[in-house]
C-alpha positions as CSV (number, residue, x, y, z in Angstrom):
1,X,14.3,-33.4,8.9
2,X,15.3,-30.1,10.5
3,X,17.6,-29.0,7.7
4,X,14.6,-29.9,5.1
5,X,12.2,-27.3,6.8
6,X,15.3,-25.1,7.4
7,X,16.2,-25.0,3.7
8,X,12.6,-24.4,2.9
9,X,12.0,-21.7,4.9
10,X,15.5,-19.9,3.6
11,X,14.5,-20.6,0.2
12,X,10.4,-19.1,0.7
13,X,12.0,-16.2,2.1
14,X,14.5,-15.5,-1.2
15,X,11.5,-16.5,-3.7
16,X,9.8,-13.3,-1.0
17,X,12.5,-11.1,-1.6
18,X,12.3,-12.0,-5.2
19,X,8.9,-11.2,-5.6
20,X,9.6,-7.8,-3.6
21,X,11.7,-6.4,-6.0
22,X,9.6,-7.4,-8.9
23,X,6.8,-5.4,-7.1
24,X,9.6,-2.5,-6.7
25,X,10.6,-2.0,-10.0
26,X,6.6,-2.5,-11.1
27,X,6.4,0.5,-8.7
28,X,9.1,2.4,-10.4
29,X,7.0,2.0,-13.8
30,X,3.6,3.1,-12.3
31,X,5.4,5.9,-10.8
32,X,6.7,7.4,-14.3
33,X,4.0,6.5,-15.6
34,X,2.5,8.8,-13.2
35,X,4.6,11.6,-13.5
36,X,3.7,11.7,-17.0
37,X,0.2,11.6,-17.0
38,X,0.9,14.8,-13.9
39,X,2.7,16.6,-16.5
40,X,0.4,15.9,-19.6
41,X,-2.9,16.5,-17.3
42,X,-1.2,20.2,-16.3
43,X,-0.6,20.8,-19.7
44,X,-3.8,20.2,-20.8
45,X,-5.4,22.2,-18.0
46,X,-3.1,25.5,-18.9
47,X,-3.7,24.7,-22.9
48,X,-7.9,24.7,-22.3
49,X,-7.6,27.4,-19.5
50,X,-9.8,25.0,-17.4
51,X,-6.3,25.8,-14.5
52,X,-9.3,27.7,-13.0
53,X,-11.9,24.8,-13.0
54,X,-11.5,22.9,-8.8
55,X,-12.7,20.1,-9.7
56,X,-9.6,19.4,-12.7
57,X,-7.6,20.7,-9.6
58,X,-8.8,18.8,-7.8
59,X,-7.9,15.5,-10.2
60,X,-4.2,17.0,-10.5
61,X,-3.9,17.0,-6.6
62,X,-5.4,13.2,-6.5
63,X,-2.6,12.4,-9.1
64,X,0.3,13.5,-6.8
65,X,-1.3,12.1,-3.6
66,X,-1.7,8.8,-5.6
67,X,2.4,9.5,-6.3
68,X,3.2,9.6,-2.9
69,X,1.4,6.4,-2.4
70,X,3.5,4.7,-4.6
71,X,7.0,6.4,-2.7
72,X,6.0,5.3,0.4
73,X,4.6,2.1,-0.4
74,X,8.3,1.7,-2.4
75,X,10.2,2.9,0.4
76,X,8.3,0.3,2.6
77,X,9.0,-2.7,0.3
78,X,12.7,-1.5,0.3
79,X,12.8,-1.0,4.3
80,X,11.4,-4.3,4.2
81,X,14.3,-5.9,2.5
82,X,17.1,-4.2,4.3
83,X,15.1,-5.2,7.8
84,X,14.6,-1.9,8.7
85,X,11.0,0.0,10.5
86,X,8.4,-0.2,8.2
87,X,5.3,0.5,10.6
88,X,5.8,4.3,10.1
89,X,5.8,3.9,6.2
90,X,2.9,2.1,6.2
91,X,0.8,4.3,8.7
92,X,2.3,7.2,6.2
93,X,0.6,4.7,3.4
94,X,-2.9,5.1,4.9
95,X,-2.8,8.3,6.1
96,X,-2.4,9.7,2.5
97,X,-4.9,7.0,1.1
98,X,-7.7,8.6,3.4
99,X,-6.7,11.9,2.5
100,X,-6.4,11.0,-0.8
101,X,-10.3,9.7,-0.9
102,X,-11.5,13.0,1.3
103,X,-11.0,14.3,-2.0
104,X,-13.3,12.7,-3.8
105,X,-16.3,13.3,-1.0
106,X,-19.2,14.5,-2.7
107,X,-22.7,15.0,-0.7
108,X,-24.4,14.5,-3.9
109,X,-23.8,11.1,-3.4
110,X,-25.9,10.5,-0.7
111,X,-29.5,10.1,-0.7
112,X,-30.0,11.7,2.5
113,X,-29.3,14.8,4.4
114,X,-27.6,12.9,7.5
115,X,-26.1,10.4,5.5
116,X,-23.0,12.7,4.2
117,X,-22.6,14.2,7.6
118,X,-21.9,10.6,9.4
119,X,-19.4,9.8,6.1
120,X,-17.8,13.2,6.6
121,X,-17.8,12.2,10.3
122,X,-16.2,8.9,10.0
123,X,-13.8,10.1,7.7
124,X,-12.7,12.9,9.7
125,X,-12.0,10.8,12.8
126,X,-10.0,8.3,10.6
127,X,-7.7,10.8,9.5
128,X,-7.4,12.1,13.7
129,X,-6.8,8.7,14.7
130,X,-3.9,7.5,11.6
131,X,-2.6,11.0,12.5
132,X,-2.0,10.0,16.0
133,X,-0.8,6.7,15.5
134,X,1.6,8.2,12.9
135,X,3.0,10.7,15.4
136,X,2.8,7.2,18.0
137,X,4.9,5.3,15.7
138,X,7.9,7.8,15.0
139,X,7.8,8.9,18.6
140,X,7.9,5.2,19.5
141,X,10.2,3.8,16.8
142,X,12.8,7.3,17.4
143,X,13.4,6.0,21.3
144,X,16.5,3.5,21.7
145,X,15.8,0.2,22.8
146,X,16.8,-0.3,26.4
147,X,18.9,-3.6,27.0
148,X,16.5,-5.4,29.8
């Protein structure tokens, strides 16, 4: 019965892997598909001379943080599958996902005056804290494991 699980769990694990590189090369297509809409969204910003206008800036720069979303969330599928660290890709994941949204913080939003500053707030001490657990995870995985 041993050998039944055993061949179960090997071939779970390769349907897994299979999956993963599905969602890898899905992640390659979102990611020129991407790039282009980068590329046509600056053109049309320096066609309508709207290059000026912060808030279509402000859309261009949400674009490329969205890109490098989809890099790191890539190279964490493919440290996955070669069984290397992954916790410092994903904390690199979540880090620019928060920053990402900090982008689109508008106070007009709210309905109240204290309301924005508590969101700000929160939102501010979520970025300190992936910040610090970022710089805890590459100080921590950059240390060689001592034999015990």
């Amino acid at each position: 019965m041993a050998t039944g699980r055993t061949e179960l769990a090997e071939r779970s694990e390769r349907t897994i892997q299979v999956l993963i590189l599905v969602a890898l090369y899905a992640l390659v297509a979102a990611f020129c598909i991407g790039v282009f809409d980068l590329l046509f969204g600056l053109y049309r910003l320096l066609t309508t001379g709207r290059f000026g206008d912060p808030g279509a800036v402000v859309g261009l720069i949400r674009t490329v943080l969205s890109l490098a979303i989809v890099v790191e969330v890539h190279g964490a599928l493919v440290a996955y599958l070669k069984d290397g660290p992954v916790r410092r890709l994903i904390v690199g994941v979540a880090l620019i996902a928060v920053a990402r949204e900090t982008l689109s913080f508008r106070t007009a939003a709210f309905g109240s005056v204290r309301a924005p500053v508590t969101g700000a707030l929160g939102v501010g001490l979520l970025l300190v804290a992936l910040g610090v657990l970022y710089y805890t995870v590459a100080r921590v995985g950059s240390r060689p494991v001592e034999a015990g």
